[in-house]
ROTOR-706046 format. One line per 3 residues: number of its first residue (from 1); their letters; for each residue x, y, z of C-alpha. Coordinates in nm, 2 decimals, decimal comma, m for minus. Example, Ala and Ser with C-alpha at 12.3 -4.5 7.8 and 13.67 -1.06 7.14 Angstrom:
BEGIN
1) AS) 1,23:m0,45:0,78  1,37:m0,11:0,71
//
This chain:
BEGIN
1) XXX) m9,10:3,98:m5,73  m9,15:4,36:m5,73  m9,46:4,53:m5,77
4) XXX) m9,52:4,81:m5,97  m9,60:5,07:m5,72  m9,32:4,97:m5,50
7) XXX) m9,08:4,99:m5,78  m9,19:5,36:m5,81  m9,19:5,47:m5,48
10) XXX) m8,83:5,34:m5,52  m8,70:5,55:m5,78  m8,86:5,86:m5,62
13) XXX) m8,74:5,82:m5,23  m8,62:6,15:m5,15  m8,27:6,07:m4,98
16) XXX) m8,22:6,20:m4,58  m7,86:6,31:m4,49  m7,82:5,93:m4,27
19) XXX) m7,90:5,72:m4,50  m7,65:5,48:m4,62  m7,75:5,28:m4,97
22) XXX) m7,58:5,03:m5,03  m7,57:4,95:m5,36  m7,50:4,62:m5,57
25) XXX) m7,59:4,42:m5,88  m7,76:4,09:m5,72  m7,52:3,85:m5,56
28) XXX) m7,23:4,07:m5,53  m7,23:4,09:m5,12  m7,57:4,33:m5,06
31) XXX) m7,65:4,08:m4,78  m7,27:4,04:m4,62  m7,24:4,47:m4,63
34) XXX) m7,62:4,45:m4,51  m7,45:4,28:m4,19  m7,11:4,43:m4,21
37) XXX) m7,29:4,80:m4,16  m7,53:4,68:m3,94  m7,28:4,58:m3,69
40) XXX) m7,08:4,88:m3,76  m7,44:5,09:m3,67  m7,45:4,88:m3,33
43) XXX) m7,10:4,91:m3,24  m7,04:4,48:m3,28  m7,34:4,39:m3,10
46) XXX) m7,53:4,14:m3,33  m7,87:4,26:m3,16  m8,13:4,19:m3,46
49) XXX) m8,34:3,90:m3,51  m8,38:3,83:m3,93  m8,69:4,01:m3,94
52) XXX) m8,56:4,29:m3,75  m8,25:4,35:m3,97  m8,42:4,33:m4,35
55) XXX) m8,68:4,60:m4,17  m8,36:4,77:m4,05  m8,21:4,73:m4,40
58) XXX) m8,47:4,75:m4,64  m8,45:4,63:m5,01  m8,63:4,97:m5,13
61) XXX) m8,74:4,83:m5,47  m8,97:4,56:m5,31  m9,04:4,77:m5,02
64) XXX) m9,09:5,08:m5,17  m9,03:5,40:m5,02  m9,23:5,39:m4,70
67) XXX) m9,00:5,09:m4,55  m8,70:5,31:m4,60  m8,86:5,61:m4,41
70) XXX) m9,00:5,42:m4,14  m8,65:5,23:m4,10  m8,45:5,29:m3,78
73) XXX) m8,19:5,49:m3,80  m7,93:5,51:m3,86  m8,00:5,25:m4,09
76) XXX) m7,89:5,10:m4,44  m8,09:5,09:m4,73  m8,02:4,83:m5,00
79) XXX) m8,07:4,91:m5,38  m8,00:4,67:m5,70  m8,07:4,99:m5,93
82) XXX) m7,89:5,12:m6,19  m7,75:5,42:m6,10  m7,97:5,60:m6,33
85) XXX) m8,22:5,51:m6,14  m8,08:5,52:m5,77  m8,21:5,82:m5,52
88) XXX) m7,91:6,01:m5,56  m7,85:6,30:m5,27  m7,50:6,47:m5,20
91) XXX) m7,54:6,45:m4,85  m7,64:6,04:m4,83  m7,39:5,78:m4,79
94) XXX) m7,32:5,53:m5,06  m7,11:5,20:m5,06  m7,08:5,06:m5,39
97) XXX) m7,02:4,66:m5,37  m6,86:4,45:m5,65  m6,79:4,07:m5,74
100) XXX) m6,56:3,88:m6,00  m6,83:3,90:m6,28  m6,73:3,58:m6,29
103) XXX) m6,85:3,46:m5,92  m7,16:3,64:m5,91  m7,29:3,57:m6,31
106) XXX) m7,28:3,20:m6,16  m7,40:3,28:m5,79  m7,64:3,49:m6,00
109) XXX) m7,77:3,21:m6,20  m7,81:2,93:m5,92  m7,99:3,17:m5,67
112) XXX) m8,27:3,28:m6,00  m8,30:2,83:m6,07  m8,37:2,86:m5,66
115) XXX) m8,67:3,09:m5,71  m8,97:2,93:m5,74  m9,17:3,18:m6,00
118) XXX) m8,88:3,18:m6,24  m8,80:2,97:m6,50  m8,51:2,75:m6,38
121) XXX) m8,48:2,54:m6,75  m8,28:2,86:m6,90  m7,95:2,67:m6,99
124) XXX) m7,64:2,87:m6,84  m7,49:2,97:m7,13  m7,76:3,18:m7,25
127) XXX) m7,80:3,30:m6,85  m7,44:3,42:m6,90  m7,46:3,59:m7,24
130) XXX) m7,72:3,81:m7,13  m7,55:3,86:m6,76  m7,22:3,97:m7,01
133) XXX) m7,36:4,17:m7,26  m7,56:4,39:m6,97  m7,91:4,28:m7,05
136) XXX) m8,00:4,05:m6,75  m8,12:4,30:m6,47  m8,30:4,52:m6,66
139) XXX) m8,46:4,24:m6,80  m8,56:4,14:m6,48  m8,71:4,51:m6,37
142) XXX) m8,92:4,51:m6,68  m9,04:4,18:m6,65  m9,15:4,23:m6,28
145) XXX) m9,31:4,60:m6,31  m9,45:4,59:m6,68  m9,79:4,63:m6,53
148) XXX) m9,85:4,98:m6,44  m9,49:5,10:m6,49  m9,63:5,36:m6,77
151) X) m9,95:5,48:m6,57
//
């Protein structure tokens, strides 16, 4: 899912004053906002193919940091990151999204069954106990960058 170096860069992107992260836990609207901003960026005109607008919106742990300095701009950059662990500059933008816990645990749950490299026999119930007690995405971050992560 995210590669090790990638992951990184992430967490050590320097922030420019136009950058806008928008920043979520997975399946709380990133994609929606993604659009929403996009449109905002290119005063209603829906002008990007799909490739166009994830290169226009990059998600910066899988990209890394390059995607979100070659981005155009102004441009949105989307993060799934604890705060913690997001690029943090007083002079970058920052929409935070939410979602009933409630809506996105389950969203949450049938989009990782969707993926094909994860294991989609996990009953729900033990999905949702680790989505409640806070122990799902980070979880998922040490799963996908163990290797290398300490080097």
């Amino acid at each position: 899912m995210f590669s090790a170096e990638a992951f990184r860069s992430a967490v050590r992107y320097k922030p420019r004053p136009d950058d806008v992260f928008i920043v979520t836990y997975p399946k709380c609207g990133t994609t929606w906002t993604q659009h929403t901003v996009s449109l905002i960026f290119s005063h209603g005109e829906p002008t990007m193919s799909g490739t166009d607008f994830f290169s226009a919106a990059p998600f910066l742990e899988m990209t890394g940091a390059e995607a979100a300095e070659k981005m155009p701009r102004p441009g949105a950059i989307k993060v799934h990151l604890p705060f913690h662990l997001t690029p943090w500059s007083e002079k970058a933008k920052y929409l935070y999204v939410t979602r009933n816990p409630k809506d996105c645990s389950v969203s949450y749950y049938h989009h990782m069954k969707n993926l094909q490299d994860m294991d989609s026999k996990e009953p729900l119930i033990s999905f949702l106990s680790s989505f409640y007690l806070g122990t799902l995405i980070m979880e998922i971050i040490l799963i996908t960058c163990w290797d290398g992560m300490n080097t």
